[in-house]
C-alpha positions in Angstrom: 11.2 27.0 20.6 13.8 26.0 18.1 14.5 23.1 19.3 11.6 21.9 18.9 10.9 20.2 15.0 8.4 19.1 12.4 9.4 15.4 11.2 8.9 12.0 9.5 9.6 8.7 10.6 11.6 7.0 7.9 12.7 4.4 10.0 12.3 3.0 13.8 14.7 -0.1 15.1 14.8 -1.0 18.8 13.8 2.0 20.2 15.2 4.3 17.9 14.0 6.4 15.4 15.0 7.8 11.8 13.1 11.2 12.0 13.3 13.5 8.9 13.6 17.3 9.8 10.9 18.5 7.0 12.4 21.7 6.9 16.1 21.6 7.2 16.3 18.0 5.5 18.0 16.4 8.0 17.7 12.9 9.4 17.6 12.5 13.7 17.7 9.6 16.1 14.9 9.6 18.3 13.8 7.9 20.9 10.2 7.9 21.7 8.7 9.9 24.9 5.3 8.3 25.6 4.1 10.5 28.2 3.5 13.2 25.4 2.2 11.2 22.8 -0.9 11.4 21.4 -3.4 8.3 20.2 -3.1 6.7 23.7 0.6 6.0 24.2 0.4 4.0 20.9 3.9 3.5 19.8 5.5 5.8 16.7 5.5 4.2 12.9 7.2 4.8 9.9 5.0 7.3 8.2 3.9 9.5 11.1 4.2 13.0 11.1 5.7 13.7 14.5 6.6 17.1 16.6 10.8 16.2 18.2 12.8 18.0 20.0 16.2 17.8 19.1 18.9 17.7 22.1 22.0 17.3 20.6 22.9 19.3 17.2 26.2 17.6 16.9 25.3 14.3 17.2 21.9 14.7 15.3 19.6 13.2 18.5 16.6 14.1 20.0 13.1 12.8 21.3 9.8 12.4 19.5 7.6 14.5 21.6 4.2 13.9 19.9 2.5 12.0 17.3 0.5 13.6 14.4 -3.0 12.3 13.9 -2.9 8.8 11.4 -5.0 9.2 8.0 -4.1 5.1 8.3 -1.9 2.4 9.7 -1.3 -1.5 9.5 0.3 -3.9 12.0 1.9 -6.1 9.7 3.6 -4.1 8.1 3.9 -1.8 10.6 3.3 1.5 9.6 0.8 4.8 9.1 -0.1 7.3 6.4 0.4 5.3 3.6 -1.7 7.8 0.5 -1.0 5.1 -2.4 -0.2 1.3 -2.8 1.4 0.3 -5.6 0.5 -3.9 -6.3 2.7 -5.4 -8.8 1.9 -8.1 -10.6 4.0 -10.0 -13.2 2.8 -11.3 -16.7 4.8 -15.2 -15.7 6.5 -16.5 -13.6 5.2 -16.5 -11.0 1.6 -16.4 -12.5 -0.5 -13.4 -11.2 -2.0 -13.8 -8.6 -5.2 -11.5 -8.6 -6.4 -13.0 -5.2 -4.2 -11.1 -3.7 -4.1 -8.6 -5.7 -8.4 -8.2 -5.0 -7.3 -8.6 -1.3 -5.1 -5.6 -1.6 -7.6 -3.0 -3.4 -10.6 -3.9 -0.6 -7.8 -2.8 1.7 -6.9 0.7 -0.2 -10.8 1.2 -0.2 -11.3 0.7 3.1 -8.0 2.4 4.3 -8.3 5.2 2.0 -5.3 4.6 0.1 -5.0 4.9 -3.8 -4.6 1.9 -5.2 -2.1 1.8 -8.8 -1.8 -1.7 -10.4 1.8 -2.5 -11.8 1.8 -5.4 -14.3 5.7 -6.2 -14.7 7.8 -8.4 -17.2 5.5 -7.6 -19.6 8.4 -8.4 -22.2 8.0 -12.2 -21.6 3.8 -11.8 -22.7 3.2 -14.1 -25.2 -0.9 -15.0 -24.5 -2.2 -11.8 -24.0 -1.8 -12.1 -20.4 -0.9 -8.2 -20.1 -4.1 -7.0 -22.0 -6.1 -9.0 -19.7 -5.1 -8.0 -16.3 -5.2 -4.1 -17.9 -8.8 -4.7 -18.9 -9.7 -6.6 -15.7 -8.7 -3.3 -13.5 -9.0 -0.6 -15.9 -13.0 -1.9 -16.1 -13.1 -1.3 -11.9 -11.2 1.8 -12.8 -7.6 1.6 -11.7 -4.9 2.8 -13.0 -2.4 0.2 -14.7 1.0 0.8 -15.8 3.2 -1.7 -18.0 6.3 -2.2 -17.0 10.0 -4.1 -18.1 13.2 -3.8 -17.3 13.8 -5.2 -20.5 12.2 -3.0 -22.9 12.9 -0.2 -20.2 9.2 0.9 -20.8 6.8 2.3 -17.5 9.2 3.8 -15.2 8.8 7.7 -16.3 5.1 7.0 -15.8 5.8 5.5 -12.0 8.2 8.1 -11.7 5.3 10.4 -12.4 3.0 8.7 -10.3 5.1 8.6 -7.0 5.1 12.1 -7.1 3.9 13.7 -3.6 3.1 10.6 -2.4 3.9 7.7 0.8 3.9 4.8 -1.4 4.3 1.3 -0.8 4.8 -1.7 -2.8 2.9 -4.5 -2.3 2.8 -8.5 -4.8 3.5 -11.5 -4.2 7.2 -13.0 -4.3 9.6 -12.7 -7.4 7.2 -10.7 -8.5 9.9 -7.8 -9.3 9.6 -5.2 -6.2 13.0 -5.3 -5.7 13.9 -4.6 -9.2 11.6 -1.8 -9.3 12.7 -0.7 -5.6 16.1 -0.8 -6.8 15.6 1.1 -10.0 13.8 4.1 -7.6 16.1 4.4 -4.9 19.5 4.5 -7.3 17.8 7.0 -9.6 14.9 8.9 -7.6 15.8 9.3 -4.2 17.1 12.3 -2.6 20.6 12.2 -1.1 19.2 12.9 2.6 21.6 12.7 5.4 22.3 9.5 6.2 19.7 8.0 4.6 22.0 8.4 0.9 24.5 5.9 1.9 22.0 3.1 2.4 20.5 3.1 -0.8 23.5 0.9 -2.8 22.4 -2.4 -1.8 22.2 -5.3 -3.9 19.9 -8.5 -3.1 16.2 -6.4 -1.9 16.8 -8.1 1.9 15.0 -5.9 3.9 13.8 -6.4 7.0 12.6 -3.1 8.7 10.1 -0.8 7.1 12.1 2.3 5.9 10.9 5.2 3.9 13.1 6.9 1.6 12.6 10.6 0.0 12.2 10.9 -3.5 13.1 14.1 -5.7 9.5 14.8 -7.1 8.5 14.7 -3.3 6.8 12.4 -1.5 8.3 9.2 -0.2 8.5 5.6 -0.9 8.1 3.1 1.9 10.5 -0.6 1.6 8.2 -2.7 3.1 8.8 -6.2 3.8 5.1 -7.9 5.2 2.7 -6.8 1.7 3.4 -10.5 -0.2 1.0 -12.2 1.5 -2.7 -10.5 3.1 -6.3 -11.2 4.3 -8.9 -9.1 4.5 -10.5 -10.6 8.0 -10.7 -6.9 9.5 -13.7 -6.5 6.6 -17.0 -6.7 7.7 -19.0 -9.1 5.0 -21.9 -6.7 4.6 -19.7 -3.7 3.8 -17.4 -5.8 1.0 -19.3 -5.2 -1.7 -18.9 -1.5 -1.4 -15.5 -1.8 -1.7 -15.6 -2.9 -5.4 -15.8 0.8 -7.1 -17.4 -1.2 -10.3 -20.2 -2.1 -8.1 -21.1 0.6 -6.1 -23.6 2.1 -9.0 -25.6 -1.1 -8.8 -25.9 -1.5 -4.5 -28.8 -0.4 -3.1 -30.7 -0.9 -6.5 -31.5 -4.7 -5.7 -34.7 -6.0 -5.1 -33.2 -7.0 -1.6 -31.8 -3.9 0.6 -29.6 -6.4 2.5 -28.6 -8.3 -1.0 -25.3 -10.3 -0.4 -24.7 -10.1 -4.6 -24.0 -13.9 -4.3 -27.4 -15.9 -5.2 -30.5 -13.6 -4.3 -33.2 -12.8 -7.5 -32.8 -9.2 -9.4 -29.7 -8.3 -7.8 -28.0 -5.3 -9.9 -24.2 -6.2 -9.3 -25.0 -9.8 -10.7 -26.7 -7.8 -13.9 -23.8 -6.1 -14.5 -21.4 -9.0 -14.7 -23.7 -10.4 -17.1 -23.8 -7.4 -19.1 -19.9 -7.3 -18.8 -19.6 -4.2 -16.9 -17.9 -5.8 -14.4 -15.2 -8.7 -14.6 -16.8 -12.4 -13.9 -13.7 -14.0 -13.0 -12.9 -10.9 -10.3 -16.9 -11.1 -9.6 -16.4 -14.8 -8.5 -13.4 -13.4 -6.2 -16.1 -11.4 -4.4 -18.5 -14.4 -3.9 -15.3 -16.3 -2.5 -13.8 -13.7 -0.2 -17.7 -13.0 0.5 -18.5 -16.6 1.8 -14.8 -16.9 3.9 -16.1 -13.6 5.7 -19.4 -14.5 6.3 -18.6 -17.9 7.5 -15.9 -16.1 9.6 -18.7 -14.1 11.5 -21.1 -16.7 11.7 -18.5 -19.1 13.4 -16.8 -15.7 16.0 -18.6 -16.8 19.1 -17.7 -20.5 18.5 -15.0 -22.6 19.7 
């Protein structure tokens, strides 16, 4: 029928939701019919790929009749189908913080997101700090750009980068999101119904996940809730896989249920020593290791 549309939640407040028309390029108000979704009556995200069916041309309304399949989703921030994270991190102030930034890469394993490392202000470096963190996830193999506002140096590369993709933007606060958010949506996003009128906004206040289209294609997601994250939905035996430096060594220990942390001839620990693998991020793993271990040992207490 042609009323009926192929769509993309950019957007969903109190019921009511931003739908991109992937074909005509226009942006509809939905409201959600459960009694045709799929995935159990589960509510619609930002990011799904949805079926509508639009009931008033005019007015640019309809109702989300069903929900695509999710490749992934998160509560906090809610939303689905995220295919890259981008983790900023700045060189000062604040002072990286690669906890989180660990915490965020085990989730992009284990969600099957591509992970891209953004090391910001990198015009205020003056110990080296930017050719450490490069080195620390370039070793694990990540991609790293450098980028300042400054020197106006990494956005073509990001530009690049973005292209195809639903990508979010995770780091810690003041870390520069917004001034990289901000940058993207005045220069990269495509003028889309009424999603163009939003973009000129000045302090990065956001309090709604909203995804905005960009003109290499793809989409990036403003989404308030990525500062701060655990990783307590891991399972402490399946961590270590989610460390692509150490997946050659697993399975090569003289233990087959090695933790990594303190066991004889374990092959991880070898290749920290050999320098293969960061000891300072190694030492993450042991932490975050220990926290969910102790975690399952202590589920059944009170």
């Amino acid at each position: 029928m042609d009323n009926i549309r192929q769509g993309i939640i950019l957007k969903g407040v109190g019921g009511f939701y931003d739908v991109l028309d992937t074909a005509a390029g226009l942006v509809y108000t939905c409201k959600a019919r459960g009694v045709h979704r799929k995935s159990g009556g589960t509510s619609p995200l930002p990011g799904d790929s949805v079926t509508f069916k639009v009931i008033d041309e005019k007015d640019l309304s309809g109702f989300i009749d069903e929900i695509g399949e999710r490749k992934n989703e998160f509560a906090r921030p809610p939303v689905a189908n995220i295919d890259q994270l981008a983790i900023v991190l700045a060189v000062k102030s604040p002072d990286p913080d690669l906890s989180l930034a660990d915490k965020l890469l085990i989730t992009c394993e284990a969600k099957d997101i591509s992970p891209l490392i953004l090391v910001n202000k990198v015009d205020l470096d003056e110990d080296d700090i930017t050719a450490s963190i490069s080195g620390i996830y370039r070793k694990a193999g990540y991609p790293v750009i450098l980028i300042s506002k400054v020197l106006d140096i990494g956005y073509d590369e990001l530009h690049q980068k973005l292209k195809g993709c639903k990508t979010a933007f995770a780091g810690q606060s003041g870390v520069g999101k917004s001034t990289i958010l901000n940058r993207i949506l005045n220069d990269w996003v495509m003028e889309t119904g009424e999603v163009s009128g939003r973009i000129q906004r000045g302090r990065h206040t956001t309090r709604h996940v909203q995804l905005f289209e960009l003109d290499v294609g793809g989409f990036v997601l403003d989404t308030p809730g990525f500062s701060s994250y655990t990783v307590c939905d891991i399972d402490h035996t399946d961590l270590a896989h989610l460390y692509p430096e150490f997946r050659k060594a697993i399975g090569e220990c003289r233990f087959t249920s090695c933790s990594h942390v303190n066991e004889p001839d374990c092959r991880v620990r070898e290749l920290v020593e050999k320098g293969e693998a960061d000891p300072e991020r190694y030492n993450r793993y042991v932490q975050f290791y220990k926290e969910l271990k102790e975690a399952y040992d202590n589920r059944y207490r009170r």
